[in-house]
N, C-alpha and C positions, 0 to 999 in steps of 0.2 A: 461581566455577567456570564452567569455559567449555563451550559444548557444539558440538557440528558439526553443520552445516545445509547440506545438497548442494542445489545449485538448477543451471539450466542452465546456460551459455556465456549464451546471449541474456536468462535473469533477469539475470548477474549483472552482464553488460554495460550493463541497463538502471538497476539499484543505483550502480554507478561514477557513470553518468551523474547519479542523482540527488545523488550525493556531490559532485561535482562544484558540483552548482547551491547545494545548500547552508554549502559551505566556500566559493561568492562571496558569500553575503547574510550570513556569519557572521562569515567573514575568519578561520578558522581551519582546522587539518583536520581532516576528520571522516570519523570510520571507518563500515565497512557496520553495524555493529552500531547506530552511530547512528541510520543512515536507514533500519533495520528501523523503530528506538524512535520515529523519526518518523513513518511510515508510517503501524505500530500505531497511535500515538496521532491521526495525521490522521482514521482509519476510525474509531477509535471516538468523534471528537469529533462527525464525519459524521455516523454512525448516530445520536448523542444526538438532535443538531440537525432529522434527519432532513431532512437537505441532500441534493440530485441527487447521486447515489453517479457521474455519467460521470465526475466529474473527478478520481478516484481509481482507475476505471476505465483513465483517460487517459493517467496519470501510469504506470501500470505497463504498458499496453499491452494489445492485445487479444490475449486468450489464452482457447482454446474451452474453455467449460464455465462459464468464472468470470461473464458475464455472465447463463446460466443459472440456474448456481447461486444469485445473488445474487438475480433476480427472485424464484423458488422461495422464496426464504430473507423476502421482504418480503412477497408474498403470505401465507406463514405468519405473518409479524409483523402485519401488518394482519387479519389474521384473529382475532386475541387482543385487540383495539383494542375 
């Protein structure tokens, strides 16, 4: 089952672009749906790893709040540590 996911003009320009980069290192095409699943799974391998979150950051671009919210969000994780 499919579901609908409304994002900007500039998200989903930024999505294309990453389609893009990923159907040259795959050599196939690959849908946005993909490079959500890739995304998701980049952050969460990220977060395991507890790798510098910029280059996921980087990768989707600066956009106010998510930088924010992500400190916020590791403060509270390191806070349970």
């Amino acid at each position: 089952m499919t579901e609908v996911i409304r994002v900007s003009k500039d998200v989903k320009d930024k999505l294309v672009k990453i389609a893009a980069e990923l159907q040259l290192s795959k050599g196939k095409e690959v849908s946005l749906n993909e490079v959500i699943e890739y995304l998701i799974t980049f952050y969460e391998e990220n977060k395991r790893t507890r790798k510098d979150p910029q280059l996921l950051i980087s990768l989707l671009g600066s956009a106010k709040g998510i930088s924010e919210e992500f400190k916020r969000s590791r403060i509270e994780d390191e806070s349970h540590i």
